[in-house]
N, C-alpha and C positions, 0 to 999 in steps of 0.2 A: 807786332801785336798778336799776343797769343789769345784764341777765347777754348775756352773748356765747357762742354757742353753737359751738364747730367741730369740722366736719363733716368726718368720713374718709368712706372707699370703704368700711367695714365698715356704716356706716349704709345702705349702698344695699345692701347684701347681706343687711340683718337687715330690708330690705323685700323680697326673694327678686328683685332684679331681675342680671340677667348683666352685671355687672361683673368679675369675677377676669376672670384671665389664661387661665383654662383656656378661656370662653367670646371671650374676643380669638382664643385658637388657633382654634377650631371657626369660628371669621367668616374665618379668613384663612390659614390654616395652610399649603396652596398654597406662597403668596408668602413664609410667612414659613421654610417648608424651605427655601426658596432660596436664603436668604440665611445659613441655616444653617451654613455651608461657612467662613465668617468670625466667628462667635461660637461659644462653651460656652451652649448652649442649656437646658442643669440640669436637661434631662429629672427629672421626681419624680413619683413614683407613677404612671407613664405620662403625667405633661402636660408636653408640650412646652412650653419658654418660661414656665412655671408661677411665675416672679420675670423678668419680662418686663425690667423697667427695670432692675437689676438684669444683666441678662445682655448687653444693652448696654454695659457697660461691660467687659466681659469681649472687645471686639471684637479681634481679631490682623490689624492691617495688615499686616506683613507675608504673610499670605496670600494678602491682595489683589495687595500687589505682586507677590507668584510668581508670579500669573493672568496679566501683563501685560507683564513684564518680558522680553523674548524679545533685548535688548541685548548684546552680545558687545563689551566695548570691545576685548581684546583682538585681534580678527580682522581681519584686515588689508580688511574691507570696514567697519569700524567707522566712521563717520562720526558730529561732535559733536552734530549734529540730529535723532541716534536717539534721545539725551539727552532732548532738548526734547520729541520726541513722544512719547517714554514719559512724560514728566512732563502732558501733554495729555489723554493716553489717562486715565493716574489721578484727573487732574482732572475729568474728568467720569463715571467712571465712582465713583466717591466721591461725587458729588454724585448720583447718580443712586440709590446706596444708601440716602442719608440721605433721600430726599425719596419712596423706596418705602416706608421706616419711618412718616415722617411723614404719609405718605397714607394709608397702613394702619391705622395708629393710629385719626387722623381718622375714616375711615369709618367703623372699629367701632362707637365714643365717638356720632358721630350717628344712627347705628339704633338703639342703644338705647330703648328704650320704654318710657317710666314711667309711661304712664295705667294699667297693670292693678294700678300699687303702690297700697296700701291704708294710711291712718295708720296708724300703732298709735303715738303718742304726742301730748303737747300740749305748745308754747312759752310761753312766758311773754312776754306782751304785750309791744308795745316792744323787742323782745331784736334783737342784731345776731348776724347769721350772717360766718362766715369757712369757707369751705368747700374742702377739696380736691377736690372732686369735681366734672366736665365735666359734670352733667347737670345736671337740673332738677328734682328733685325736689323739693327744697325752694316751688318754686312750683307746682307741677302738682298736687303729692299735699297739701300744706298751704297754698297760697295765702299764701305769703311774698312781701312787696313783693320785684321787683327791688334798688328802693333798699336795702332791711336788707341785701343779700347781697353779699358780697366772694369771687368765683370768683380765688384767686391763681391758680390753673392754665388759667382760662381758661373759658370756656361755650361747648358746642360748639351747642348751640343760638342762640347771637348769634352765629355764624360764624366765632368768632377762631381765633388760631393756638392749640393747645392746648401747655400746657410739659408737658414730660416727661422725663427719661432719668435715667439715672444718677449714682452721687456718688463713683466711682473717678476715682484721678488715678495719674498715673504719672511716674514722674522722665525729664525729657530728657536727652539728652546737650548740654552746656553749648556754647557757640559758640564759646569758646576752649579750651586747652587748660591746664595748669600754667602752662606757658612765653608762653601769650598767643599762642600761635597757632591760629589757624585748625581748626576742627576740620569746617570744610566739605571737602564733594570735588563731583563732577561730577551725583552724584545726590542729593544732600540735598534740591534740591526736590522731587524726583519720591517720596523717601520722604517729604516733607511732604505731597504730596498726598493718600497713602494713608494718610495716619493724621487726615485730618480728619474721619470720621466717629466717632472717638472722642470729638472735641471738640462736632463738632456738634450732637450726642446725650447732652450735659453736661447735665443738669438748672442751669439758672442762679441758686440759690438767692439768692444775695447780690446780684448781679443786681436781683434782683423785692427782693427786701428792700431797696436803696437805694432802687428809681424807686418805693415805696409807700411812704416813710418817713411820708407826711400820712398816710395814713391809719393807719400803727400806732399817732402820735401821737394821732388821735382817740379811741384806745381807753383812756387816761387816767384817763376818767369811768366806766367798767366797775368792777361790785363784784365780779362772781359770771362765772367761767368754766366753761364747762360740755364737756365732750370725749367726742363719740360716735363711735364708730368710725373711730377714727384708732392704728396702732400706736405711736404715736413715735417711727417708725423713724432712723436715724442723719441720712439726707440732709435730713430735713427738722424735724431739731431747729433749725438757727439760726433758723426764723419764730419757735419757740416762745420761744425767747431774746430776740427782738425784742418778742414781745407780752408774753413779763415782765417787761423792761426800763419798757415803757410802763405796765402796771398792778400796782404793787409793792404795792397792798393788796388784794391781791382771792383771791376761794375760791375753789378749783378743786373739780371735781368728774371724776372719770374713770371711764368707763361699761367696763367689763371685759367681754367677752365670757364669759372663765373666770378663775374666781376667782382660780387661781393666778397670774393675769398682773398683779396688784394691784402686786407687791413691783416690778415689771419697771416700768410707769408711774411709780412713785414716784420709784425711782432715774432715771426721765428727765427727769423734769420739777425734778427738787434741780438736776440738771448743767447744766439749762435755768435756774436761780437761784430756784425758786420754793421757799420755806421748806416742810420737810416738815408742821410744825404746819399748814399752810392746802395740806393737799392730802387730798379725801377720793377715794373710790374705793368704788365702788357695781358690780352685777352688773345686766346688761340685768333679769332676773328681778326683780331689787327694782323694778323699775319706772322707765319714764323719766315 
């Protein structure tokens, strides 16, 4: 009997370590006002950025573009190569957003500090980990092999790139028109430029679920799934769809933080294909 255990960001928070977003602001807030000017930031309860990834997707290039656009084609000093350096300007100043986020992120994610976290539960021998979550807890605080552990998003502690961002999409305008014409003009790259940070900041779910198909496949042999602090939030149902595709006989188990959140997991993980008879649902209080 194999059980697979995965790990949300509420299991590092129910070992008291500064994970939420509110502790991202207080690491970085500075930088992350800055960029303010270009997202709905969802200020709530006084925390800025408080649905951090989330709010990334909320980005308005066009904003951007206003910043930088200073273009007159109109004006009889209009020249086509105002064009091309406007579209130059957005090009790097686009890139230069995504990679303030990305560094920011990053930074936070590796100060973090989990030698002060203390267990407070015990695994079942043998078990494999799947974990959302950039830290290490799992090895620091319980001496989990690397090997059992699957970081989909990344270990900021092995120095990778960490995944992140959002699961809004938004409709483009089509490249032709009814008639089959042309729905380009003179500035469509320079508006392409400034809408790459919506994309760039795309969480790639399907993405990481193609390039890990071996390893979903290994999960096969799994009886017992086990889910701690994880919400099931919408962007990252299709893993779960993937790991039920692969273990179509196995018990789930889902650790609630509050009770009433029972009905809310249940209904995610049926939509995710897991038959309601094989889903329990337990409160941290009953014990892990």
């Amino acid at each position: 009997m194999t059980t697979l255990y995965i790990i949300g960001n509420g299991f590092d928070l129910w070992h008291e370590l500064p994970t939420d977003y509110g502790s991202f602001y207080e690491h970085a807030g500075d930088a992350l006002d800055e960029l303010e000017a270009y997202y709905v930031s969802g200020s709530h309860l006084g925390q800025p950025w408080h649905d951090f990834e989330n709010c990334l997707g909320t980005y308005d290039w066009e904003l951007l573009y206003d910043d930088f656009n200073n273009v007159d084609f109109k004006s009889e000093s209009f020249r086509p190569r105002d064009v091309y350096g406007l579209e130059d300007e957005l090009v790097e100043q686009s890139k230069n957003l995504v990679t303030s986020v990305e560094n920011l992120f990053q930074e936070w994610v590796s100060d973090i500090d989990v030698s002060a976290a203390d267990p407070r539960m015990t695994f079942d021998l043998g078990s494999k980990f799947l974990t959302f979550n950039y830290t290490d807890t799992l090895q620091e605080v319980y001496q989990v092999s690397n090997d059992d552990i699957f970081h989909i998003h990344g270990n900021a502690r092995a120095y990778e790139k960490l995944v992140f961002g959002h699961g809004a999409s938004r409709e483009e305008e089509p490249e032709t028109d009814e008639n089959g014409d042309s729905n380009r003009n003179m500035f469509t790259d320079a508006e392409g430029a400034a809408k790459y940070p919506f994309y760039a900041l795309k969480k790639p779910v399907y993405e990481l679920i193609e390039k890990n198909k071996a390893y979903f496949r290994s999960l096969s042999g799994v009886t017992n799934i086990v889910i701690i602090g994880h919400s099931l939030n919408e962007i990252d149902l299709p893993y779960f769809r993937e790991i039920s595709r692969n273990t179509p006989r196995c018990c789930w188990v889902v650790y609630c933080y509050r009770e009433n959140d029972a009905e809310h997991y249940k209904g995610q993980l049926e939509r995710c294909g897991v038959p309601v008879s094989c889903i329990e649902t337990r409160t941290y209080k009953e014990g892990l």
